[in-house]
C-alpha positions in Angstrom: -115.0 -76.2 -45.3 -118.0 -75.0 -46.4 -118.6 -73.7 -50.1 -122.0 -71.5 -51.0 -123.6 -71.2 -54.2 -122.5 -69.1 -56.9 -125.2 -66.7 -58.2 -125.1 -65.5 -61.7 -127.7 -62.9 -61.9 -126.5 -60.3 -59.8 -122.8 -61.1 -60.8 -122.1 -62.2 -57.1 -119.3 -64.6 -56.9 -118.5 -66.9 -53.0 -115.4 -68.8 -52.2 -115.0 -71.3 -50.1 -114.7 -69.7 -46.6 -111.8 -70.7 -44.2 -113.6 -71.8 -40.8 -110.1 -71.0 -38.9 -109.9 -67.4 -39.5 -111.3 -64.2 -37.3 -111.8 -61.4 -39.4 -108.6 -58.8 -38.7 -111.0 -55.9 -37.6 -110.6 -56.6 -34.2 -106.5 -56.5 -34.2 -107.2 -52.8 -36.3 -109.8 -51.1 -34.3 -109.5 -53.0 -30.9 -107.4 -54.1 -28.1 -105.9 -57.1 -29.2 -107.3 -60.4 -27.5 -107.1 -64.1 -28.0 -109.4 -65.4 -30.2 -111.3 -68.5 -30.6 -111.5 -69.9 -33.9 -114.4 -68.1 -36.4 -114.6 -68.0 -40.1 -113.5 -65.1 -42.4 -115.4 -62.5 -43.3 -114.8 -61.6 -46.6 -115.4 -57.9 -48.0 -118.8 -57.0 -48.3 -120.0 -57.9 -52.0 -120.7 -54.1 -53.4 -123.6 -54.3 -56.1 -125.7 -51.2 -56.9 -128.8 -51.3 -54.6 -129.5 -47.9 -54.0 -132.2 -47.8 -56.3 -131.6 -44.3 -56.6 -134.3 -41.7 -58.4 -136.5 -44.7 -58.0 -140.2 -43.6 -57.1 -140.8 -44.8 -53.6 -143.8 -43.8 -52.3 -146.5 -45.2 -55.2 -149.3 -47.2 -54.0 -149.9 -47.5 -50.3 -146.2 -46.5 -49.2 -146.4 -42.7 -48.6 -149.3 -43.4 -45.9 -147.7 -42.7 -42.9 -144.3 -41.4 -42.1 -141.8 -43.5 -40.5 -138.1 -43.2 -39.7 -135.5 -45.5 -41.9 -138.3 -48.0 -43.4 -137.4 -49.6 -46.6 -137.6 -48.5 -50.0 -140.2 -51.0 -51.5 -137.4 -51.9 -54.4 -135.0 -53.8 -51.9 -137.2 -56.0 -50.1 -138.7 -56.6 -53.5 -135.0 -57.6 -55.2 -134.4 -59.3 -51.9 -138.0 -62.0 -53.1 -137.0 -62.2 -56.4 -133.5 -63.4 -55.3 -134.1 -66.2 -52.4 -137.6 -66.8 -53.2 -140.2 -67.8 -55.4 -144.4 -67.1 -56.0 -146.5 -68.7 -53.4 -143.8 -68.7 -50.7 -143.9 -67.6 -47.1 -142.2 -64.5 -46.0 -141.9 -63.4 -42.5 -141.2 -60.0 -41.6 -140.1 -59.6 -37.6 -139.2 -55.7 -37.9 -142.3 -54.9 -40.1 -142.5 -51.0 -39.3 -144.4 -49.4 -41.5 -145.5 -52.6 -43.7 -143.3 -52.1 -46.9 -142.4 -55.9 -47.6 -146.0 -56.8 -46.6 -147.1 -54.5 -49.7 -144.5 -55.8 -51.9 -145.1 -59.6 -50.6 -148.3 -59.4 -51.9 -147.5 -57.1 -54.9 -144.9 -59.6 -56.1 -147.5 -63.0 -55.1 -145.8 -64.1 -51.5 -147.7 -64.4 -48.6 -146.0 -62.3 -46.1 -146.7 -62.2 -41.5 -145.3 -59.6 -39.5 -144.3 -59.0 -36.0 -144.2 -55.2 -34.8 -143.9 -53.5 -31.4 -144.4 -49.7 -32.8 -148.2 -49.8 -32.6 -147.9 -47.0 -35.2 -146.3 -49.6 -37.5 -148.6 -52.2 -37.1 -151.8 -50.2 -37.9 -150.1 -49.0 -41.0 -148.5 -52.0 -41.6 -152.6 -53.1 -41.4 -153.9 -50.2 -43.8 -151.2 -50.2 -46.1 -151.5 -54.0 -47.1 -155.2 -54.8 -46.2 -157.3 -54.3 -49.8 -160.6 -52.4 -49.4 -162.9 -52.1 -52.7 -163.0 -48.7 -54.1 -167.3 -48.3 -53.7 -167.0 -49.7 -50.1 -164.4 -46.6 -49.4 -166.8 -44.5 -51.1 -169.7 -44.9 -48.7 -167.4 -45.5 -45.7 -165.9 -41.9 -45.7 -169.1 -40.2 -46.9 -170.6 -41.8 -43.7 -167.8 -40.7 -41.4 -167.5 -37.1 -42.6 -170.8 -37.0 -41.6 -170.3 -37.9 -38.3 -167.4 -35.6 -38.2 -169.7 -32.6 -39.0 -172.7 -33.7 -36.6 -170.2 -33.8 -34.2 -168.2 -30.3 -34.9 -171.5 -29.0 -34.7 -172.0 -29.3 -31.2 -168.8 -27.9 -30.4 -168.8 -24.4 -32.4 -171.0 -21.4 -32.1 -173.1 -20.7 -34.9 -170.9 -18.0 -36.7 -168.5 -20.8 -36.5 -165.8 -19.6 -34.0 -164.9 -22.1 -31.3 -167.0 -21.6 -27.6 -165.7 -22.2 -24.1 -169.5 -22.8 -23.8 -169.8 -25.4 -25.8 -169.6 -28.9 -24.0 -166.5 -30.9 -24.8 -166.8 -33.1 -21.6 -168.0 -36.0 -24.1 -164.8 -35.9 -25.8 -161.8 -37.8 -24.8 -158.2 -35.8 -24.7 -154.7 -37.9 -24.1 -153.2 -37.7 -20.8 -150.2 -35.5 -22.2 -148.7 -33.0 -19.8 -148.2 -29.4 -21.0 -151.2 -30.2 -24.0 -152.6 -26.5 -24.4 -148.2 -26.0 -25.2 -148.1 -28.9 -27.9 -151.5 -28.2 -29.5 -153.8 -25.2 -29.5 -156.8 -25.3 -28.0 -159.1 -25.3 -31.3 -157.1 -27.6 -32.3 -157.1 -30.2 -29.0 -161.3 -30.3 -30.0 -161.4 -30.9 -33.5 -158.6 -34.0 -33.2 -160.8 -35.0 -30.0 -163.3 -35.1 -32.9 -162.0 -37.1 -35.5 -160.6 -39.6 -32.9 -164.4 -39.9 -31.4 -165.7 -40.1 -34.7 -162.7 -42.8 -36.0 -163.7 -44.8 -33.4 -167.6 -45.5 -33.8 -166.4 -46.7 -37.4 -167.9 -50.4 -37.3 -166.0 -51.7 -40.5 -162.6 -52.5 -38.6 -160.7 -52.1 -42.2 -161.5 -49.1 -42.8 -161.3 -47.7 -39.3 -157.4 -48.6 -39.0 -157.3 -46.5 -42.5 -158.6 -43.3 -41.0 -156.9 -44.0 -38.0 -153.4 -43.8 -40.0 -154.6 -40.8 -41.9 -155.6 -39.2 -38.3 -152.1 -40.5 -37.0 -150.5 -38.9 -39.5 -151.4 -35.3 -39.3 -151.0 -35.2 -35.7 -147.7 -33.5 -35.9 -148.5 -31.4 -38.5 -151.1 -29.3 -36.8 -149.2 -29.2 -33.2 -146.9 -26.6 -32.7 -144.0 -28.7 -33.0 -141.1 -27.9 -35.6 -141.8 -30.0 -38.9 -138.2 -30.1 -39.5 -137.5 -32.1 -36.3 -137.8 -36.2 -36.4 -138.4 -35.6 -32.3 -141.0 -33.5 -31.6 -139.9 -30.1 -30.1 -142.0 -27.2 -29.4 -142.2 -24.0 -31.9 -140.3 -20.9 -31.0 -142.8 -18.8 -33.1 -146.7 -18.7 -32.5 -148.5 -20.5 -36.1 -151.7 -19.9 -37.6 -154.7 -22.3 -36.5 -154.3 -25.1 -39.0 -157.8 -26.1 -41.2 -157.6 -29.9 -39.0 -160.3 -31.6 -40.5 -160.1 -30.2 -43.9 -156.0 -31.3 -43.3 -157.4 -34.8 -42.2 -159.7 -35.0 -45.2 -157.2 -34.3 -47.4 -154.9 -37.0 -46.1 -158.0 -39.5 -45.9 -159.1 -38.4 -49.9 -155.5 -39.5 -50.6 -154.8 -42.7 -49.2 -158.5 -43.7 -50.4 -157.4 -43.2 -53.8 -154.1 -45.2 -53.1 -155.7 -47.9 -51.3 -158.4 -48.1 -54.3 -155.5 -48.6 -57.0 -153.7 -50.9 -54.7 -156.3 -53.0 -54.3 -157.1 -53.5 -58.0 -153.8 -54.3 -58.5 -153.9 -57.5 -56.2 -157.5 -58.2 -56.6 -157.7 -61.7 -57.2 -154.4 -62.8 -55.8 -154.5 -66.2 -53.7 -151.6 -64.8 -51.1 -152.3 -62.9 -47.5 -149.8 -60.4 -45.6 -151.0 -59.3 -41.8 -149.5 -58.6 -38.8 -149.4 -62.1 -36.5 -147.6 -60.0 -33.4 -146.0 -57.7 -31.7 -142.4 -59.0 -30.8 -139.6 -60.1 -33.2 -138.7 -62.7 -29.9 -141.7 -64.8 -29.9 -142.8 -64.9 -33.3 -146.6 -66.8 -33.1 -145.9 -69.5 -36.3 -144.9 -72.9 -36.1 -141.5 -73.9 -36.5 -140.3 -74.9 -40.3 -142.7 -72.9 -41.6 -140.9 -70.3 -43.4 -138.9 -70.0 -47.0 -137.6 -66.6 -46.5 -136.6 -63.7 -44.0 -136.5 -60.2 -44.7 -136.0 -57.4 -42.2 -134.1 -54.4 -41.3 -133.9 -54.3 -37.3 -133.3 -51.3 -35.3 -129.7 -49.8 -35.4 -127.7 -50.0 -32.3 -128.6 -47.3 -30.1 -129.7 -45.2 -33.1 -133.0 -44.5 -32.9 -135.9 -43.5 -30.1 -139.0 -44.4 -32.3 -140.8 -43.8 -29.3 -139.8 -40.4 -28.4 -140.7 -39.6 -32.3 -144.0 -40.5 -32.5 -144.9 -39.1 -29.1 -148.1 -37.0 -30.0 -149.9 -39.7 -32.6 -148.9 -42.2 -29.7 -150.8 -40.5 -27.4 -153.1 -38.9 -29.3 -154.2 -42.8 -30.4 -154.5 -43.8 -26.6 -151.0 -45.0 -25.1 -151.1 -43.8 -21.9 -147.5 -45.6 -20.5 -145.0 -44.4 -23.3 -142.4 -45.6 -20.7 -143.4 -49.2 -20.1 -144.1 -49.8 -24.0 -140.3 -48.3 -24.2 -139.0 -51.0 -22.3 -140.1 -53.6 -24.6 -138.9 -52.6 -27.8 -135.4 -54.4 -28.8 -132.2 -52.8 -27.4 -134.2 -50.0 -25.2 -132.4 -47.8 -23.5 -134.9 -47.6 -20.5 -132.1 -49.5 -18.5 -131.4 -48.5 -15.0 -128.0 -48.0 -13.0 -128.7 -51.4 -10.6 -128.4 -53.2 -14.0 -125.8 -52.1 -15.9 -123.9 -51.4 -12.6 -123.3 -55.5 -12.4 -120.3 -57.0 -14.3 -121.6 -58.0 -18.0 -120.0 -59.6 -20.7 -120.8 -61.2 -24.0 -120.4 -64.9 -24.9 -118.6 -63.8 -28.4 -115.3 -63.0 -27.8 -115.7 -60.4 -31.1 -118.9 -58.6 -29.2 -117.5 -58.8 -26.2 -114.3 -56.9 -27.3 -116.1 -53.8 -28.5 -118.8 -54.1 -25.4 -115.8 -53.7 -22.8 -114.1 -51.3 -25.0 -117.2 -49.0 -24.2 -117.1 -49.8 -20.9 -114.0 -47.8 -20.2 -116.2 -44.5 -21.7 -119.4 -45.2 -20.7 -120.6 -48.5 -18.8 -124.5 -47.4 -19.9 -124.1 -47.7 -23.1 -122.1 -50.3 -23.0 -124.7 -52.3 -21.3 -127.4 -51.0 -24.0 -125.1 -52.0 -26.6 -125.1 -55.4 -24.9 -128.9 -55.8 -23.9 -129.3 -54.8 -28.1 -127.2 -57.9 -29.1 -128.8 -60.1 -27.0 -132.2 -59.4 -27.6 -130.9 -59.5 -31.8 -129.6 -63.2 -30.4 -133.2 -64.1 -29.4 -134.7 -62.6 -32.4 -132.1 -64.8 -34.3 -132.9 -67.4 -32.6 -136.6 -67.2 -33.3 -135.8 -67.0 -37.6 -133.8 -70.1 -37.0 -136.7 -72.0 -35.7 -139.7 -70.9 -37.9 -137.3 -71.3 -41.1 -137.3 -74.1 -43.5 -134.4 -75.8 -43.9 -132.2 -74.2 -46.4 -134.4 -71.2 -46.0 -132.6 -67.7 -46.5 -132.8 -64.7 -44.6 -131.9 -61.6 -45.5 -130.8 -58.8 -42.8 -130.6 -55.3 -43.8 -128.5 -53.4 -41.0 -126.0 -50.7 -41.1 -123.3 -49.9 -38.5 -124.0 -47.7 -35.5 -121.3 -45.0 -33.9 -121.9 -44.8 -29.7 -119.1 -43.0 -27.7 -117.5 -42.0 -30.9 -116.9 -45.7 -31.5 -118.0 -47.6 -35.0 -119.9 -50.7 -33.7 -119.7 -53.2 -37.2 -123.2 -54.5 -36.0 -123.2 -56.4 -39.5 -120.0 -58.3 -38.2 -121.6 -59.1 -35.0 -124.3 -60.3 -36.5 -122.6 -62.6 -38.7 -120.9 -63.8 -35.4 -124.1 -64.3 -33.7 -125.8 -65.8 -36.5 -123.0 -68.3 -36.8 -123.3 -69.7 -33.2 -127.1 -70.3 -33.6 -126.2 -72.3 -36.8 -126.7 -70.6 -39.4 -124.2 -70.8 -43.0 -122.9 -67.5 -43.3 -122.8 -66.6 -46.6 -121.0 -62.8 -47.5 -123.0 -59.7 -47.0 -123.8 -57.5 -49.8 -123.2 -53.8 -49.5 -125.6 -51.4 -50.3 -124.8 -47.3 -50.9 -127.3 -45.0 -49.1 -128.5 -42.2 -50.9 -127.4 -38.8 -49.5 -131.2 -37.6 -50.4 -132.2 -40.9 -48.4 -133.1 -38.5 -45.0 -135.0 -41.5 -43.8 -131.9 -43.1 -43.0 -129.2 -41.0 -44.0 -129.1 -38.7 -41.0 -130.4 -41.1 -38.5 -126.9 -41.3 -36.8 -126.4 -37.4 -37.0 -128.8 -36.8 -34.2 -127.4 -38.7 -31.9 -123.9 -37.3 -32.1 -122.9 -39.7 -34.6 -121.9 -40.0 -38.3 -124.5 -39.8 -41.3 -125.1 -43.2 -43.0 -123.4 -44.0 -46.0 -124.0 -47.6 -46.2 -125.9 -51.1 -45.0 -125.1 -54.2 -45.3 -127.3 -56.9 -45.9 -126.4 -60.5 -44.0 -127.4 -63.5 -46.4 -128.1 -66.9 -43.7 -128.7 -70.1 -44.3 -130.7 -72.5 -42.6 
């Protein structure tokens, strides 16, 4: 029998769990199989952490655009709850940086591991504390660059020139370009980028190479009210680029300044350590507290949706740097045509339930759980004992089927070792389009709620 803490603060009450119970999910929504003996899993514990019609985006969070990150108020609860100042936080799904911000806000040091090389370089700008005179001179110094640089490429009444030279400027190998951009428009971002680029001060270069991340969408012809890029069915008006980029840049210097007077003086770090939640680079034990929201079960293709920064910031192979983010569904038919099952008689049971509609996804499905197995794995061994870590995760819907990842997770969890203490339940926002409609796209159901999986070392 194991009995877990009760907690007064947030009103959250634990029994002692039964170690010889499954939960009854499977016998309602599955075939029925024999099971091996599990623990219970008690209803989700439902406290209000929407935080809705809190601001979100103060500070350094509105930087750059990313699909379902965090609202800065749950990974911030999430420290105040299971840790204390001065601890160490890792972070293995960092995206965009939000708990690295907080982290530091709220006096934890904080590492991440991120595959999306969007994420990490806003992960990098939004966290990393540049003083305000120092900005000053750094973006006076580039926007001259950028205007020696425009110069040569436009005609002296200021119209664009096929003329002109452009052969010094580099363009990303992106088929169809002159469909996704227009041509004034493929110059003047070849500009910034050149200009970015000879930016000694590395700090502030990964600033303006967010800024010039972020507004690659926005002057393409792609729709702005698609997450995936798609092309325009109208013609648009040539966008003002760099007076769009400045803009952006003017902004997030003016964020970055107040952000970095706010943690001026504070004895705590948060950076990026690596790329992949599976080998996390820190010693083992080292760690008082996880927090993280991995990617949903075959929910998301954050590659496909920041296709044009991607390539616009020099990623040539979108394919191969598909492959190696967690649960990719860049599997092939020689794969997933083998015989698979999973080790977890739970898993398994929805895994060859999906089989029976679709053996691909089934095997992504599976692939996704393993690889959350390794990245399980890899908390486990960098967390101090009696260490917490705290999963936010909400259910997926493939084939029409409800996947209860949180379940699964608790399963998984369980057979690395870790106490499984009950999750929490948290209500989405309907005016949470982050997250919200993340399902809807891919034939699925909008999200109404995550859980968040409380283990124990």
């Amino acid at each position: 029998m194991k009995t877990v803490a009760k907690r007064k603060q947030s009103k959250v009450h634990y029994q002692e769990i039964n170690e010889s119970l499954f939960p009854s999910f499977v016998e309602n929504e599955f075939e029925k199989e024999e099971q091996k003996p599990g623990f219970v899993f008690e209803p989700a514990v439902a406290i209000d952490l929407s935080f809705r019609n809190h601001a979100t985006q103060y500070l350094t969070h509105s930087f750059h655009s990313y699909p379902a990150k965090f609202i800065p108020q749950l990974p911030t609860w999430l420290m105040h709850e299971y840790s204390k100042e001065g601890d160490t936080i890792l972070e293995p799904f960092a995206g965009s940086g939000t708990t690295l911000v907080e982290a530091i806000l709220n006096n934890r040091n904080c590492y991440g591991t991120e595959i999306n090389p969007i994420g990490r370089l806003t992960s990098a700008a939004k966290s990393t504390p540049i003083h305000s005179l120092a900005l000053h001179k750094l973006k006076d110094e580039l926007y001259r660059t950028i205007n020696s640089l425009m110069n040569k490429h436009i005609s002296n009444d200021g119209m664009f020139t096929r003329s002109k030279p452009t052969f010094d400027l580099w363009t990303p190998k992106l088929d169809h370009i002159e469909k996704w951009f227009l041509r004034e428009v493929i110059i003047e971002l070849a500009v910034l980028r050149k200009a970015i680029l000879e930016i000694g001060d590395e700090k502030f270069k990964t600033l303006a190479l967010v800024a010039f991340s972020s507004i690659v969408k926005l002057v393409s012809n792609a729709r702005t009210d698609e997450r995936n890029p798609k092309l325009r069915k109208e013609l648009r008006d040539k966008p003002n680029t760099i007076k769009i980029f400045k803009t952006k840049l003017d902004k997030m210097s003016l964020d970055l300044s107040e952000y970095s007077e706010r943690v001026k003086g504070k004895r705590v770090e948060a950076k990026i350590i690596g790329s992949d939640a599976r080998n996390v680079p820190l010693k083992k034990n080292s760690v008082d507290l996880v927090i993280t929201s991995p990617p949903y079960a075959y929910a998301m293709d954050y590659v496909r949706m920041h296709k044009l920064s991607l390539y616009w910031l020099g990623e040539e192979d979108l394919i191969e740097l598909d492959k190696q983010f967690v649960g990719t569904e860049r599997v092939y038919s020689n794969i997933y045509q083998e015989d698979f099952r999973y080790d977890i008689p739970f898993v398994d049971n929805i895994i060859q339930q999906m089989k029976k509609m679709n053996k691909k996804k089934a095997y992504i499905v599976y692939n996704y759980f393993e690889d959350m197995r390794k990245c399980f794995q890899e908390m486990y061994r960098v967390m101090k004992q009696k260490a917490t870590a705290a999963i936010v995760i909400g259910n997926s819907t493939v084939q029409k089927v409800e996947i209860p990842t949180h379940i699964c997770f608790n399963e998984i969890a369980a057979q690395i070792g870790f106490n499984v203490l009950p999750a929490l339940e948290r209500k989405v926002p309907l005016e949470s389009k982050g997250l919200a409609n993340v399902h809807v796209e891919y034939g699925g159901e909008m999200v109404q709620k995550e859980y968040i999986n409380i283990f124990v070392k």
